[in-house]
Structures are given as structure tokens and as C-alpha cells.
N, C-alpha and C positions, 0 to 999 in steps of 0.2 A: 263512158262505159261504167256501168254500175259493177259493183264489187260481185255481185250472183253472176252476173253475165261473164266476166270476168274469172271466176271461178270457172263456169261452165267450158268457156272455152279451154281454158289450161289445162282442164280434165279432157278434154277433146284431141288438142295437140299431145299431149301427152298419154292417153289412155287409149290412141288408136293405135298408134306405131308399136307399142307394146303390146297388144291385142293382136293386131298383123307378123310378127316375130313369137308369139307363143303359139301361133297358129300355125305358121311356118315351120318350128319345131316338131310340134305335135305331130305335123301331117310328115315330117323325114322319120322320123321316131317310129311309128306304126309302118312305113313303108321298109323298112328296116328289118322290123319282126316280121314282116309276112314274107319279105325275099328268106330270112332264117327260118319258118314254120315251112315253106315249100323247098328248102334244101333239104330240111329232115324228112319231110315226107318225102322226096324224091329217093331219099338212101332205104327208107325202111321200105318204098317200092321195089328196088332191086333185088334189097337182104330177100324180099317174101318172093321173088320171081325167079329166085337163084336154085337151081334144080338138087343142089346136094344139100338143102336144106330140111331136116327133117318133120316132123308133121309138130313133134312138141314147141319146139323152139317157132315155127310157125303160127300156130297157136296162140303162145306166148306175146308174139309181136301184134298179133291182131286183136288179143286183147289191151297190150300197152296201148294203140290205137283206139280202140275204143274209150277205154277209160279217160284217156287226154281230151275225147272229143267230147266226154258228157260232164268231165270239168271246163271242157273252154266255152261248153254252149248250152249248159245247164241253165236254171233259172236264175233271175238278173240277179234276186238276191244273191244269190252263192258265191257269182260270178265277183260280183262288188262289195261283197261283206270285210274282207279285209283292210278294202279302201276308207268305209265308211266307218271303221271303227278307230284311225285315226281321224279324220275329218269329221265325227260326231263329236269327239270333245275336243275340238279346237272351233267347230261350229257352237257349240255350249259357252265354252269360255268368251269368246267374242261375246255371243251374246246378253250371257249376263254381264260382263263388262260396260258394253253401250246401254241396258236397261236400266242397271245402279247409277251410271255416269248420267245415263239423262234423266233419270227420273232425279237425281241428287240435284245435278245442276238448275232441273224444273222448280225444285222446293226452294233452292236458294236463290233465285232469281227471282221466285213470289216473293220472299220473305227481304229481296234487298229493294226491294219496288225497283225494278229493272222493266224497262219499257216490254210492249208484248216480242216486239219484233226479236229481241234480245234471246225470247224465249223458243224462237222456233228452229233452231239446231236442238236444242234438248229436246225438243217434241220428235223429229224426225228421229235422234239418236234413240229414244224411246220406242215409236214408232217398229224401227229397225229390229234394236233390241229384241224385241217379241216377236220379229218373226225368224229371227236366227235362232230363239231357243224353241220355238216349237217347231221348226222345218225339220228335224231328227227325227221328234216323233211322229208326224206325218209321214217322212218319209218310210221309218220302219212302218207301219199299219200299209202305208201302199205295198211296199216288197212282199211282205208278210201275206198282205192277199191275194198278192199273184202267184207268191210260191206256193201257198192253199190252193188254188184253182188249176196251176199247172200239175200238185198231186194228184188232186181228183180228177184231172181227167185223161193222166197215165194212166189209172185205175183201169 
């Protein structure tokens, strides 16, 4: 068994089990918040159904309702903006990281006459690199235009 194959597998045994238990997670985690989003909204159903409640406090509650639902289901930007602005610069840093690291590694491996094969981790790190520091901005121009297109056509 060759050392690539070898690698591949290891990432296999190893990258799907982990893959299976974060997905596992995931999916208890979200089932969790929507049993807690339908206890709340079961209570502010009664508070608004309750007859000695007055029309302001009434009001009141169905604007906090409101508001919650056009932040929970607003446009994806809004939605995800707080997410992506730590995961934009930890998406940046990786990626200049792997772009310097392979493009560095690619120079000194020309310059040690280092076989090609030697050379094609820095090509992929390279590779990679560039598309970790441009996936932000791609990304923001996507959000960016939907949130354009979901204003214009509240309008």
C-alpha cells in the first residue's frame, strides 16, 4: 500500500466517525432549541389568550413576536453575519498561512532541486491557500446580493 493510499484511508477511518458524532451533535443541539423556541411560544400563546390581559401589554407581546421572527428569518446575511465574522478571519489566517507555507516551501524545493513529486504538497497547500482567502470574499458579494434583492423586492 502506497503512502497516498495510506494517508487516504486514515483520513477515512478516522474523518468519518468524527463526521458521524458532529453530525450527531449537531442534529441533538437544534432539536433542543426548537423543543425550547416551542415552550416559549406555547407560554406567550396563553399570556396573549389570557382574558385579563390588557390590549397594551398585548400589543407589546406581539410585537416582541414579531421582531424575534424577522430576526430569526430575516435575510441569510443578518441571520449569519455574527458567525462569519469570526470564521472570516480564521478562514484568512488559515489561508494565508497554507499560501506563504506553500508557496515558500514551492521556492525552496526549486531551489534545493528536490524531485517534482516532493513538490506537490506545496502545490496543493498553495492551491488551497487561495481558495481559503478568497471564499470570504466571494462569500460576502453572494450575501450581499441576496440581501440587495430580498430589499428590493420588500419594496
Amino acid at each position: 500500500m502506497g503512502p497516498s493510499l495510506a494517508l487516504i484511508v486514515v483520513a477515512m477511518v478516522i474523518g468519518l466517525p468524527v463526521l458521524g458524532v458532529l453530525t450527531a451533535v449537531l442534529m441533538q443541539a437544534g432539536k433542543r432549541r426548537h423543543q425550547v423556541r416551542v415552550q416559549q411560544l406555547q407560554v406567550l400563546q396563553k399570556a396573549l389568550e389570557h382574558p385579563a390581559l390588557d390590549e397594551r401589554t398585548r400589543a407589546d407581546l406581539t410585537r416582541l413576536l414579531a421582531d424575534d421572527h424577522r430576526r430569526k428569518h430575516g435575510p441569510l446575511g443578518a441571520r449569519l453575519g455574527r458567525w462569519l465574522r469570526g470564521g472570516h478571519v480564521l478562514l484568512l489566517a488559515c489561508g494565508w498561512l497554507l499560501l506563504i507555507g506553500g508557496i515558500g516551501f514551492w521556492i525552496a524545493s526549486d531551489a534545493l532541486d528536490l524531485p517534482n513529486r516532493s513538490m506537490q504538497p506545496a502545490i496543493a497547500a498553495t492551491i488551497v491557500g487561495i481558495a481559503l482567502v478568497t471564499l470570504p470574499l466571494a462569500l460576502r458579494e453572494l450575501l450581499g446580493r441576496r440581501d440587495r434583492k430580498a430589499a428590493t423586492s420588500e419594496s
